[in-house]
matplotlib code that plots the C-alpha trace (Angstrom):
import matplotlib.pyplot as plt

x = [205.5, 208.8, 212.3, 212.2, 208.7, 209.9, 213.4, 210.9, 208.9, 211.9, 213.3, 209.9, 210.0, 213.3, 212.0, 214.5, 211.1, 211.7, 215.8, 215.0, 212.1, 215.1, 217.7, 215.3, 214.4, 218.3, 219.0, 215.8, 216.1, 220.2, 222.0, 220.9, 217.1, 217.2, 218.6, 216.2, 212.9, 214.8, 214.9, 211.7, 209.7, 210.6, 209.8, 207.2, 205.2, 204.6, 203.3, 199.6, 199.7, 199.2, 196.8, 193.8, 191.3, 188.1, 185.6, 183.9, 180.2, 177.2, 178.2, 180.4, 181.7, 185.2, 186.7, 190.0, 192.1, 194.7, 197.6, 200.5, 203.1, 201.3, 198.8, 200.4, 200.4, 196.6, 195.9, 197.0, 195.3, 192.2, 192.6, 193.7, 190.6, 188.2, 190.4, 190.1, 186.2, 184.9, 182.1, 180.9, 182.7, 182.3, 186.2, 185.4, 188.6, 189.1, 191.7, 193.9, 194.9, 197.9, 196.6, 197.6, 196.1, 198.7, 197.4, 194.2, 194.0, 195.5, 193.1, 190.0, 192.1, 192.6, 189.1, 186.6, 183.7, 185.4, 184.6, 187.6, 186.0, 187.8, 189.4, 188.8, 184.7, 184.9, 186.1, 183.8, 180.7, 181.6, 182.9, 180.0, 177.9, 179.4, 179.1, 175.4, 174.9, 176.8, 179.5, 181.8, 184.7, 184.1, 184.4, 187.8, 189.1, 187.9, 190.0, 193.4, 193.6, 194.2, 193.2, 190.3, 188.8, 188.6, 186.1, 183.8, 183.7, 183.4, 180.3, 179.4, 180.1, 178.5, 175.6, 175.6, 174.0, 177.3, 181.0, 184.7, 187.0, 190.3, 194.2, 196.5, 199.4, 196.9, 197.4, 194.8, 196.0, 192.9, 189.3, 188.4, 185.1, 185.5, 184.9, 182.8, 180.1, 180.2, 178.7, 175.4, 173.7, 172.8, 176.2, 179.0, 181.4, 184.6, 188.1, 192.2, 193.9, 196.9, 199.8, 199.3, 197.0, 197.2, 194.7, 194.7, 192.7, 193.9, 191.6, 189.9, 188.8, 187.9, 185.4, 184.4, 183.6, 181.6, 180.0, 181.8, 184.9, 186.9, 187.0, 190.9, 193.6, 191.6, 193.6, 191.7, 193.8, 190.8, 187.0, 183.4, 181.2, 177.9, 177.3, 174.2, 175.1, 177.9, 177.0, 178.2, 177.1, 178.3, 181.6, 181.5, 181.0, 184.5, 186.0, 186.1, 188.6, 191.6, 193.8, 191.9, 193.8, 197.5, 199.1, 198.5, 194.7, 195.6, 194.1, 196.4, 197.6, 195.7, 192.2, 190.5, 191.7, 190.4, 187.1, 186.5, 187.4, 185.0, 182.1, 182.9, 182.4, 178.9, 178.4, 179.8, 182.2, 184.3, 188.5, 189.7, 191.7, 195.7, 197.1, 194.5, 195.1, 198.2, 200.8, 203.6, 204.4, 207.6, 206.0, 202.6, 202.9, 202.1, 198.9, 196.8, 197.0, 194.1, 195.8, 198.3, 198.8, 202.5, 202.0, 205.0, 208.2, 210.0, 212.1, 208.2, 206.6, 209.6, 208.1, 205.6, 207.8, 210.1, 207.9, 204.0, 203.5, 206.2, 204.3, 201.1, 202.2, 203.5, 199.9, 198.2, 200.3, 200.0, 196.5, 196.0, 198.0, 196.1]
y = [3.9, 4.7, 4.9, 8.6, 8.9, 6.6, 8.6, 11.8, 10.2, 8.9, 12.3, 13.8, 11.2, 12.6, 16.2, 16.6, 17.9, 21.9, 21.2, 18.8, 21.5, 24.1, 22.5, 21.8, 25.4, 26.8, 24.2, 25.7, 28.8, 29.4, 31.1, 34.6, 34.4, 31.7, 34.4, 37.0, 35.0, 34.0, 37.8, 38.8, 36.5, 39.1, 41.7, 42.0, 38.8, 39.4, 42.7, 41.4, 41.6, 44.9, 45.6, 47.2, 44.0, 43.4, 41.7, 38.9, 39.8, 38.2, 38.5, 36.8, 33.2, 32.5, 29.4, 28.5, 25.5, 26.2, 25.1, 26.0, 27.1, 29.0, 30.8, 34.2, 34.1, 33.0, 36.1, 38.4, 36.2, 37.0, 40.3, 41.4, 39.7, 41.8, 45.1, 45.3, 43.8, 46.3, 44.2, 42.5, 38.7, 35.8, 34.2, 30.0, 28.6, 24.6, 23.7, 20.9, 19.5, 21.8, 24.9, 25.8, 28.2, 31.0, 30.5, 30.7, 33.4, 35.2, 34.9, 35.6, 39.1, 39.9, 38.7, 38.9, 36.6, 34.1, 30.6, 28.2, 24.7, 21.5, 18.9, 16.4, 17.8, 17.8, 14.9, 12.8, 15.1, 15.5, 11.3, 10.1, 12.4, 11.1, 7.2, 7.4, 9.1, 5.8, 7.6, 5.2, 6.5, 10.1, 9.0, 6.9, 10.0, 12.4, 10.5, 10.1, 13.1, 16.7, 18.5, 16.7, 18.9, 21.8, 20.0, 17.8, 20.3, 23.3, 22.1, 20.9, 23.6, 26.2, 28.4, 30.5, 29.8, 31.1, 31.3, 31.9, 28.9, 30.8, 29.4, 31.0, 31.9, 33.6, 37.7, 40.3, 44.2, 45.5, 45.2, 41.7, 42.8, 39.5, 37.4, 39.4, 39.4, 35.9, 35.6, 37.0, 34.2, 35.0, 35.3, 32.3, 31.0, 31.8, 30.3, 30.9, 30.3, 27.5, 27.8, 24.2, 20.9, 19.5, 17.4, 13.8, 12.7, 13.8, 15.8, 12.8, 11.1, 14.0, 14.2, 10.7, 11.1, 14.3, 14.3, 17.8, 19.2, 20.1, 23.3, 24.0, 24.8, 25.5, 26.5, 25.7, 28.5, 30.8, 29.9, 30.4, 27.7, 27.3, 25.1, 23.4, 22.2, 19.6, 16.3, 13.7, 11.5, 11.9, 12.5, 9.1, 7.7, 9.8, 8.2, 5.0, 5.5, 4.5, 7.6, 8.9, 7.0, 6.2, 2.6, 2.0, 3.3, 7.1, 9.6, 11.3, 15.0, 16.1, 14.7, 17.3, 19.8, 17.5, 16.7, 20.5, 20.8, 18.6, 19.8, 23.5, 21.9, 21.1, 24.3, 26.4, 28.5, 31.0, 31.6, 34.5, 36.9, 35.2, 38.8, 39.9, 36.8, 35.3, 32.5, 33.3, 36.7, 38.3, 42.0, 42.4, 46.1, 45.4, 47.5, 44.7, 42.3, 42.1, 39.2, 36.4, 32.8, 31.8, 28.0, 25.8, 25.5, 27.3, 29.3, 30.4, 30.7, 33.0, 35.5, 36.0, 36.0, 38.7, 40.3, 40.2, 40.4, 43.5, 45.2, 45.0, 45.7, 49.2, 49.9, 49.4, 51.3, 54.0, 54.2, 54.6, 57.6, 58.9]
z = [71.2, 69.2, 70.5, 70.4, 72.0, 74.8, 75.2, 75.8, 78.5, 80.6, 80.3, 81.2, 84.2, 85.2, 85.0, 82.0, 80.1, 79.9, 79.6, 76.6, 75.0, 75.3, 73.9, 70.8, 71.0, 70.6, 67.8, 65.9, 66.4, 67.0, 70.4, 69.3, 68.4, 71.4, 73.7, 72.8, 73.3, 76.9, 77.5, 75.9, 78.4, 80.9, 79.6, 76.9, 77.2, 81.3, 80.2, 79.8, 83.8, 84.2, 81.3, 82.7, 83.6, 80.5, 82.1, 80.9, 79.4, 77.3, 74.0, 71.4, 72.8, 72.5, 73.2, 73.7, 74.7, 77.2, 78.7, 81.4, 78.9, 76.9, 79.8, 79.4, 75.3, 75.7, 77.7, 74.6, 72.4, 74.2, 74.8, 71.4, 70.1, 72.6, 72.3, 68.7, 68.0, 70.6, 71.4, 74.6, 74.7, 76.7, 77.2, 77.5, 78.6, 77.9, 81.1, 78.9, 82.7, 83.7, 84.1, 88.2, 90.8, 89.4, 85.9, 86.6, 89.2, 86.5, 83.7, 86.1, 87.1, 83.5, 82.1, 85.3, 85.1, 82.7, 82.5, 83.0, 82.7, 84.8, 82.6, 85.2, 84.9, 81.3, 80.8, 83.1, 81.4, 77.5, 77.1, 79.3, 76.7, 73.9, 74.7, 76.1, 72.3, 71.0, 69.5, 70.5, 68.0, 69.1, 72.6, 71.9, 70.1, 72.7, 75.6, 73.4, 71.7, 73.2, 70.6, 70.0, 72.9, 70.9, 69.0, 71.5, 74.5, 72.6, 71.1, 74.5, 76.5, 74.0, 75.0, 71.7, 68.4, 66.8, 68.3, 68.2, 68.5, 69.0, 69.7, 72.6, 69.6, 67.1, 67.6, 66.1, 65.3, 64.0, 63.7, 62.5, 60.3, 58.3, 62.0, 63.4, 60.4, 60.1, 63.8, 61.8, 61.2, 57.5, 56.9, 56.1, 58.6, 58.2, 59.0, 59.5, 56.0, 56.4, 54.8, 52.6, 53.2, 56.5, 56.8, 56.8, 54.2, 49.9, 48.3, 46.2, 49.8, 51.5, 48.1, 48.5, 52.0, 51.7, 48.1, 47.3, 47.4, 51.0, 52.2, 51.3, 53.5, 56.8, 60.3, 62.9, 65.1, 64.1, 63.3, 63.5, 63.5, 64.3, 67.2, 66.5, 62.8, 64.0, 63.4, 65.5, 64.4, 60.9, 62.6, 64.1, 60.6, 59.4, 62.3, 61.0, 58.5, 59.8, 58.8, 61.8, 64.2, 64.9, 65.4, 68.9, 68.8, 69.4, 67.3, 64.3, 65.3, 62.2, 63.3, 65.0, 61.9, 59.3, 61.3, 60.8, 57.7, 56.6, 59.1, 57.8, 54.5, 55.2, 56.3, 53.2, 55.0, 53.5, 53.9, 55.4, 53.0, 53.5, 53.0, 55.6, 58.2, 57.5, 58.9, 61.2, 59.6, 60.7, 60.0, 61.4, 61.2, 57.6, 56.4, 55.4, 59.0, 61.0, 62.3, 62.6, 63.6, 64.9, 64.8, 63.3, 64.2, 67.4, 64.7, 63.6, 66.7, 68.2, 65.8, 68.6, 71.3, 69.4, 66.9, 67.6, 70.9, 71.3, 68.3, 70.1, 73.1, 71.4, 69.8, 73.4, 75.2, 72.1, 71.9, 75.8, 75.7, 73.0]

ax = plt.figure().add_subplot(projection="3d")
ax.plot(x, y, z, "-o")
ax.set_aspect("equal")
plt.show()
């Protein structure tokens, strides 16, 4: 553990956590943006609350890691998604440990019938799952890595031959035809454009490892993937490359990105459009957005404190009047 990473856990200790996260907020973002994502909490981002309820039907899958902090963001997410697809959808929620009795009273008012799975059950079912299989790796990377559970207990937990994998800051504005025919199972998967490489392997070992090029620049804030085509155990072999894993046996933030990468490789899928889907836009009135990911840094994500979600909100309210 480094100096800083041990500063942040005695603070966290103290209950200095949300103090510390806002102070790093107001020096990315500066007093005035800082001040209006402080006021827009009360206003526009509690406004999911008193949307009219969608309930939870057999249809599309959509799964999504949650957490606390973002519980509120993850209800537009969701919504937006089932709003503009007009289709029947199945919301999978992926508890990450924190979600309370508030946030998820919450989510089964807003989405009835939805499926909020137990960290402390998912974690006893999905490792013991993974190490009867003799995915050792998987398992280690499964119990160190949070993100890691968007990957293992999706696949797990899926009931459909095709699904959503969807992240709580990822907004859609219109009807997301691209997404919604890749769910046809003669059609290609699709996935989120990034905005540059982040995964953890360079180009030439992702060829190595895979016998063909990477898919490039994949986000894993938005994909379809096809359930039954992941391949742990050719994940377990990726997993023994050390860039996998940090110093002191952790897995590297990047992992569970780059394990999809390469498993979307394998199955051929196609990039969204980046004018269509794009990174942290600060307009997503724009014509062309069907939708937007506001992932980065808090200067970035404040876009959808301050930008999307008060857009949306205005073409809900909008459309139910007309």
């Amino acid at each position: 553990m480094t100096f800083k990473q041990k500063i942040y856990q005695l603070a966290r200790s103290l209950g200095l956590g949300r103090a510390l996260l806002n102070v790093r907020h107001l020096m990315d973002l500066g007093l005035f943006n800082f001040l209006k994502v402080a006021i827009f909490f009360k206003k526009d981002l509690t406004a999911i609350k008193n949307f009219t309820p969608v309930p939870s039907q057999d249809g599309i899958e959509i799964h999504m890691l949650l957490n606390h902090r973002m519980v509120l963001e993850g209800g537009w997410a969701i919504y937006s998604f089932m709003y503009f697809s007009k289709r029947r959808c199945h919301p999978m929620i992926h508890n990450d440990g924190t979600l309370n009795a508030k946030d998820i009273s919450f989510l089964k008012s807003l989405f009835p019938g939805i499926d909020i799975i137990s960290r402390v059950d998912a974690n006893r079912e999905v490792i013991d799952a993974l190490e009867k299989k003799g995915f050792s790796r998987c398992a280690q990377l499964r119990k160190n890595s949070i993100l890691s559970l968007k990957l293992f207990d999706t696949i797990h937990y899926s009931r459909e031959k095709r699904l959503v994998i969807l992240d709580s800051d990822v907004l859609f504005f219109k009807y997301p035809k691209e997404i919604l025919d890749s769910l046809d199972l003669k059609r290609s998967l699709v996935y989120f454009p990034d905005n540059g490489h982040r995964y953890i392997l360079n180009e030439e070992e992702m060829r190595s490892l895979l016998g063909r090029p990477c898919v490039a620049k994949l986000n894993s804030g938005v994909m379809t993937v096809s359930a039954k085509d992941v391949d742990w155990a050719r994940i377990e072999r990726y997993l023994s490359n050390p860039k996998f894993w940090n110093g002191d046996g952790t897995g590297n933030y990047y992992s569970e990105q780059t394990l999809w990468a390469m498993e979307l490789t394998h199955a051929e899928a196609m990039i969204l459009p980046e004018e269509e889907y794009p990174i942290c836009t600060p307009n997503p009135s724009e014509l062309a957005i069907v939708a937007a990911h506001y992932c980065g840094s808090a200067y970035w994500k404040s876009m959808l404190h301050t930008r999307a979600i008060p857009y949306l909100r205005r073409q809900l309210i909008k459309s139910s009047q007309g």
